[in-house]
C-alpha positions in Angstrom: 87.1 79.3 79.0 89.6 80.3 82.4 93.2 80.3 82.5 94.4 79.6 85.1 98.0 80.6 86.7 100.2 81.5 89.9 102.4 84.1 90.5 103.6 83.3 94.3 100.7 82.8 96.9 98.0 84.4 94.0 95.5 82.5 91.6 94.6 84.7 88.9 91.6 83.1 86.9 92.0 85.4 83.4 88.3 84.7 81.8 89.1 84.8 77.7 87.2 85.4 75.0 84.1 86.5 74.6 82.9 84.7 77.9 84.3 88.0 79.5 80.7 89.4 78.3 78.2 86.4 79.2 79.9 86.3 82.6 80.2 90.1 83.1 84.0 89.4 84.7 87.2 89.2 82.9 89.7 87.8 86.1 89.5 87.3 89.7 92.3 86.8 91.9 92.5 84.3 94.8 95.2 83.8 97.5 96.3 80.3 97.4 95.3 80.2 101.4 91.3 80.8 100.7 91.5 77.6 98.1 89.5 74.5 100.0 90.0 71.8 96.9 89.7 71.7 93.3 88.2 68.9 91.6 86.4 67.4 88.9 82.7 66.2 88.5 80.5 66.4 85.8 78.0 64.7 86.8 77.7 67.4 89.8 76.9 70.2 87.3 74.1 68.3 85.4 70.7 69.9 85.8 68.9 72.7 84.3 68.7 75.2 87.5 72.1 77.1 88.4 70.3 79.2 90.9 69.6 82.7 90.3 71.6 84.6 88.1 73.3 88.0 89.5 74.3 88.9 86.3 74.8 86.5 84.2 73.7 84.4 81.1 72.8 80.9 81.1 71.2 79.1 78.1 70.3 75.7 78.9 72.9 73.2 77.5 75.0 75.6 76.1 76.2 77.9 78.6 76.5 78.9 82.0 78.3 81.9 83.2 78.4 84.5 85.8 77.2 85.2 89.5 75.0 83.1 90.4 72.9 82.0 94.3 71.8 78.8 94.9 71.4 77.1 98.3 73.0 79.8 100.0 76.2 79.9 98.2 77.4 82.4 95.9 78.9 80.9 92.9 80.8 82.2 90.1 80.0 80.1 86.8 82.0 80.1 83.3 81.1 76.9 81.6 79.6 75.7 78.2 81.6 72.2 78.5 80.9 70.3 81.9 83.7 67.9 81.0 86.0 70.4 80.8 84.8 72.0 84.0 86.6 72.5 87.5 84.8 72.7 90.6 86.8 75.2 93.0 86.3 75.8 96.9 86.5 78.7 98.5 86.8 79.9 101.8 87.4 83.6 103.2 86.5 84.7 99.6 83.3 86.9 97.9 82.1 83.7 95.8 82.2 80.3 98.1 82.8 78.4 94.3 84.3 78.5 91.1 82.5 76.4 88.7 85.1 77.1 85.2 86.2 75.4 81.9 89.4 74.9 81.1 91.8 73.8 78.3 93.3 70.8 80.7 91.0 70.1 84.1 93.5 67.5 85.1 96.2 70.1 84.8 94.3 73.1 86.7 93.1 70.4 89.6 96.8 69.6 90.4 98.0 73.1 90.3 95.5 74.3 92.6 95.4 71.4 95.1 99.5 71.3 95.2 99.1 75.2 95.4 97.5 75.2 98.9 
């Protein structure tokens, strides 16, 4: 789980729990200007293959978190409930995603397409 907040222009993305250990990060910090869109889409995270992990952890229908490549991208992962998940664009910015559960998605979307 991510919480999310803003302080000014900044996104800080606090990672809690124990997910600060499966996703070997505990916060990144994103200006408000390198934020494409935010959204929601389950059905986009469905599938087995995350790409390859670099570190991370991943155990198939139970969790997904840290660095991971695919197609490309570089894509930082922190979900174990893809209905709770936010998909995140980046520009400008070391990871070109954020793919993160939060407590309210509907919440976190707004915030961070209003944000912009």
């Amino acid at each position: 789980m991510v919480n999310v907040t803003r302080q000014a222009d900044m996104f800080t993305f606090d990672v809690q729990g124990l997910h600060k250990l499966w996703a070997f990060k505990s916060q990144l910090q994103i200006p408000a200007a390198h934020i494409r869109s935010a959204r929601q889409d389950a059905a986009a995270l469905g599938g087995w293959w995350k790409g390859w992990r670099m570190p991370g952890t991943h155990v198939p229908g139970l969790l997904t978190a840290g660095t991971y490549f695919k197609d490309g991208r570089r894509i930082f992962w922190d979900v174990h409930d893809e209905h709770q998940a936010v998909i995140i664009e980046l520009e400008h910015e070391d990871y070109d995603q954020l793919i993160i559960e939060v407590r309210d998605p509907a919440a976190v979307v707004r915030l961070l397409n209003e944000g912009r």
